[in-house]
DRENDO-1510 file (C-alpha; in Angstrom, 1 decimal, always signed):
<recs>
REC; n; res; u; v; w
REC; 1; UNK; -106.3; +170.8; +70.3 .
REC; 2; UNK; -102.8; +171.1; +68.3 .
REC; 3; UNK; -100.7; +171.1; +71.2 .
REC; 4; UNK; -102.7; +168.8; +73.4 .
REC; 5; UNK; -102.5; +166.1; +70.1 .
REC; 6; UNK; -98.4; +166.8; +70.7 .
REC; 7; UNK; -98.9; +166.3; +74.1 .
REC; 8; UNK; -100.0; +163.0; +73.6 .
REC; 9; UNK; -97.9; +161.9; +70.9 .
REC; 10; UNK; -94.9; +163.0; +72.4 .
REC; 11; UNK; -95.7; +161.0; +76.2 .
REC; 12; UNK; -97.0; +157.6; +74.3 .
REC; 13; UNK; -94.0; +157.9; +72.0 .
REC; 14; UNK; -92.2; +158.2; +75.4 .
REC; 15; UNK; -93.4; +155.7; +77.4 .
REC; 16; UNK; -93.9; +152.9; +74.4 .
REC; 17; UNK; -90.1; +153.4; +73.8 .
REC; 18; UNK; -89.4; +152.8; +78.0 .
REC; 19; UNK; -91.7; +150.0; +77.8 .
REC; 20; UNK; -89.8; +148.4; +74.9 .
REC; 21; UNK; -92.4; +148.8; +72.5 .
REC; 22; UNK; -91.0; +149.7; +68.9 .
REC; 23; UNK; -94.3; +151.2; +67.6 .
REC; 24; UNK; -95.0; +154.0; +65.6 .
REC; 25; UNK; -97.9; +156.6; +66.5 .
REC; 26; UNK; -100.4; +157.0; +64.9 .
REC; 27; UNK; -101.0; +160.7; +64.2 .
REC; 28; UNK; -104.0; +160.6; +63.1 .
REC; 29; UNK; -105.1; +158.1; +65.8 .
REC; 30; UNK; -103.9; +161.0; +68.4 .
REC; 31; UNK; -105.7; +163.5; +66.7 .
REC; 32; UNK; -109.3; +161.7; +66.7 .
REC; 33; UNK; -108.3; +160.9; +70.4 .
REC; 34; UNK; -107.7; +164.6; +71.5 .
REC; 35; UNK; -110.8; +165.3; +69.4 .
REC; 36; UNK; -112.8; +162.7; +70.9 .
REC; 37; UNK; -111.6; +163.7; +75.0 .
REC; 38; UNK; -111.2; +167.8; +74.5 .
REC; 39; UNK; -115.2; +167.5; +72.7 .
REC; 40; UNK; -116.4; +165.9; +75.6 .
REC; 41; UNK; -114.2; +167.4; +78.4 .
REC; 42; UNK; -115.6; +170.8; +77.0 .
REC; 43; UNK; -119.1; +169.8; +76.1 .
REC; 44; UNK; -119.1; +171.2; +72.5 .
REC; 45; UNK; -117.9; +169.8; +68.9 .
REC; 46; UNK; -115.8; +171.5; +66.9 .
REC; 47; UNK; -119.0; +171.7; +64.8 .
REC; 48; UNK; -120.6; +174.1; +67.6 .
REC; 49; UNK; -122.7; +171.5; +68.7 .
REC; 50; UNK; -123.6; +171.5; +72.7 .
REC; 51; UNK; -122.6; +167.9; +74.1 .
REC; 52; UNK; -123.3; +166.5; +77.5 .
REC; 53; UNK; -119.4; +165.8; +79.6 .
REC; 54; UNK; -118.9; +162.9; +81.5 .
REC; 55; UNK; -117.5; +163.3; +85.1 .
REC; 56; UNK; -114.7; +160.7; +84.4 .
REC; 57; UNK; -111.7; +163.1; +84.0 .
REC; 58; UNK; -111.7; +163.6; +80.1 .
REC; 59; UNK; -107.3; +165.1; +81.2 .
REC; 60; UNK; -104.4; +164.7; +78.1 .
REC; 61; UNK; -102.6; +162.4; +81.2 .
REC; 62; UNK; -106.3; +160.2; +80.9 .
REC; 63; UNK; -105.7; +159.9; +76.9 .
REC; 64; UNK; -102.0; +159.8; +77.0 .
REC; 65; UNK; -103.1; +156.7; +79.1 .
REC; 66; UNK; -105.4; +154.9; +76.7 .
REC; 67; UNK; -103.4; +155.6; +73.8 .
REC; 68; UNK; -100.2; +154.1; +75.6 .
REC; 69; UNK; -102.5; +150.9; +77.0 .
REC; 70; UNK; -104.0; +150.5; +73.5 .
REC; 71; UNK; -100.8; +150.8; +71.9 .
REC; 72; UNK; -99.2; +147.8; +74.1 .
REC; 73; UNK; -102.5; +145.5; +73.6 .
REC; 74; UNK; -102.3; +145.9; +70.0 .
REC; 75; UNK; -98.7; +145.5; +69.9 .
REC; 76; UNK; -98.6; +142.3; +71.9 .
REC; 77; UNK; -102.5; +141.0; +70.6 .
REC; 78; UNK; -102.1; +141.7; +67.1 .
REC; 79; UNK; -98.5; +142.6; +66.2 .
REC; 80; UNK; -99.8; +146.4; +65.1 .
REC; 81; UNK; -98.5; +149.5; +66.2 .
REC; 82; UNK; -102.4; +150.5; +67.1 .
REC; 83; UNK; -105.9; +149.3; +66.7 .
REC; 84; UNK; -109.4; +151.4; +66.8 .
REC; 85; UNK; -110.8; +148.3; +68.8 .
REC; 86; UNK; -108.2; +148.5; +71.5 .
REC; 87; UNK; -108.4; +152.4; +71.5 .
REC; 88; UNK; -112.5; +152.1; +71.9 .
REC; 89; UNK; -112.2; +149.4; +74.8 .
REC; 90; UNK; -109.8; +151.4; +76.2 .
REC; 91; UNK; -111.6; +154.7; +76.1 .
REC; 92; UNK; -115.1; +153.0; +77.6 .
REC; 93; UNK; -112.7; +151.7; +80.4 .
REC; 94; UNK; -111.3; +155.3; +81.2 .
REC; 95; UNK; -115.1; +157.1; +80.7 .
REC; 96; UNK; -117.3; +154.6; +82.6 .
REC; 97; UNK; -115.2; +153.5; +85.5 .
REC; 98; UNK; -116.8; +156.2; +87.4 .
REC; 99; UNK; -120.2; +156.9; +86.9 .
REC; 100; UNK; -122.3; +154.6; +84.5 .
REC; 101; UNK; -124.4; +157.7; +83.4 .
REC; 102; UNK; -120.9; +158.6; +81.7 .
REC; 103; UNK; -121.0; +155.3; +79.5 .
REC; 104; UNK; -124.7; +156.4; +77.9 .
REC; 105; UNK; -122.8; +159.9; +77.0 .
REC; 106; UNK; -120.4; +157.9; +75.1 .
REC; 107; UNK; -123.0; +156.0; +73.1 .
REC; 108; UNK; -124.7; +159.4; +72.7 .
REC; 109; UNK; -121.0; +160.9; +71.3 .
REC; 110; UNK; -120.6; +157.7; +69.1 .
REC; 111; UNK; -124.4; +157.6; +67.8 .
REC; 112; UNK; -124.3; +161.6; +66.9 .
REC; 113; UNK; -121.0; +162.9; +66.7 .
REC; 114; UNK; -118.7; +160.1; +65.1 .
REC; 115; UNK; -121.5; +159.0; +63.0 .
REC; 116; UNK; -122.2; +162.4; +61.0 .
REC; 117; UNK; -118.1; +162.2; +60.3 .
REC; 118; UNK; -118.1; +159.0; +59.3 .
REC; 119; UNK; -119.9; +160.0; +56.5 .
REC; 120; UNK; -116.6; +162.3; +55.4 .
REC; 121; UNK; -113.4; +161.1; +57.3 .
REC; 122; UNK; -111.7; +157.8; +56.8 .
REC; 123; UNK; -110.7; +157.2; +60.2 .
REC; 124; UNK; -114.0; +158.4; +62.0 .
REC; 125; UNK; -115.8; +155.5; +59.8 .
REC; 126; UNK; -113.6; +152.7; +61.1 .
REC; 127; UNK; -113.7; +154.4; +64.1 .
REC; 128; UNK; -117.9; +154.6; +64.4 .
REC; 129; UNK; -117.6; +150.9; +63.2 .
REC; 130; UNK; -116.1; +150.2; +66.8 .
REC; 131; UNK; -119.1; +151.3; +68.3 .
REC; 132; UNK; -120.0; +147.9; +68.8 .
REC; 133; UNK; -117.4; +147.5; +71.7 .
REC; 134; UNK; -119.6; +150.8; +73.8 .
REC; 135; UNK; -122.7; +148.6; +73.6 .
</recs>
């Protein structure tokens, strides 16, 4: 998961700076993204826990693509480099476009997963308080 978190980092920094965006990632945004795609790409936690994948393609190209189009909404909605609300929107967008059975594995994810770390992790708590945008 290291090197697909680079992966991602290093594109979005790319292709922010191309797009004349002067924002900073987020590291620790990148990492709960490649957490949140390579869990339910493989269909297990890092906890061991067995997870139902969505057919939307879950691919580092599909979450260097939310990160980069949440990056520019926040950046020209809010004046912030990123925000969780724009990264949840824009992660529901990529997962459900395909098959709506894929958005009720999200809210499954979200209602399981991100909840039992928000109980430890400071960006999985404002990230499980986004929920709200999955439905």
């Amino acid at each position: 998961m290291k090197l697909e978190a680079k992966i991602i980092e290093s594109q979005a920094r790319s292709l922010l700076q191309h797009s004349g965006i002067e924002a900073e990632i987020d590291t620790e945004v990148v990492e709960l993204l490649a957490t949140t795609f390579m869990e339910l790409r493989t269909g297990m936690t890092r906890e061991g826990y067995r997870l139902d994948s969505p057919q939307a393609t879950m691919s580092t190209a599909e979450a260097v693509s939310v990160y980069v189009q949440s990056a520019m909404t926040s950046y020209y909605y809010e004046g912030k480099d990123i925000a969780l609300d724009r990264l949840v929107q824009n992660m529901l967008g990529t997962i459900a476009k395909e098959n709506e059975k894929d958005l009720s594995i999200l809210k499954t994810y979200f209602s399981k997963v991100v909840k039992m770390r928000s109980k430890d992790e400071g960006i999985w708590n404002r990230y499980y308080e986004e929920q709200k945008w999955i439905g």
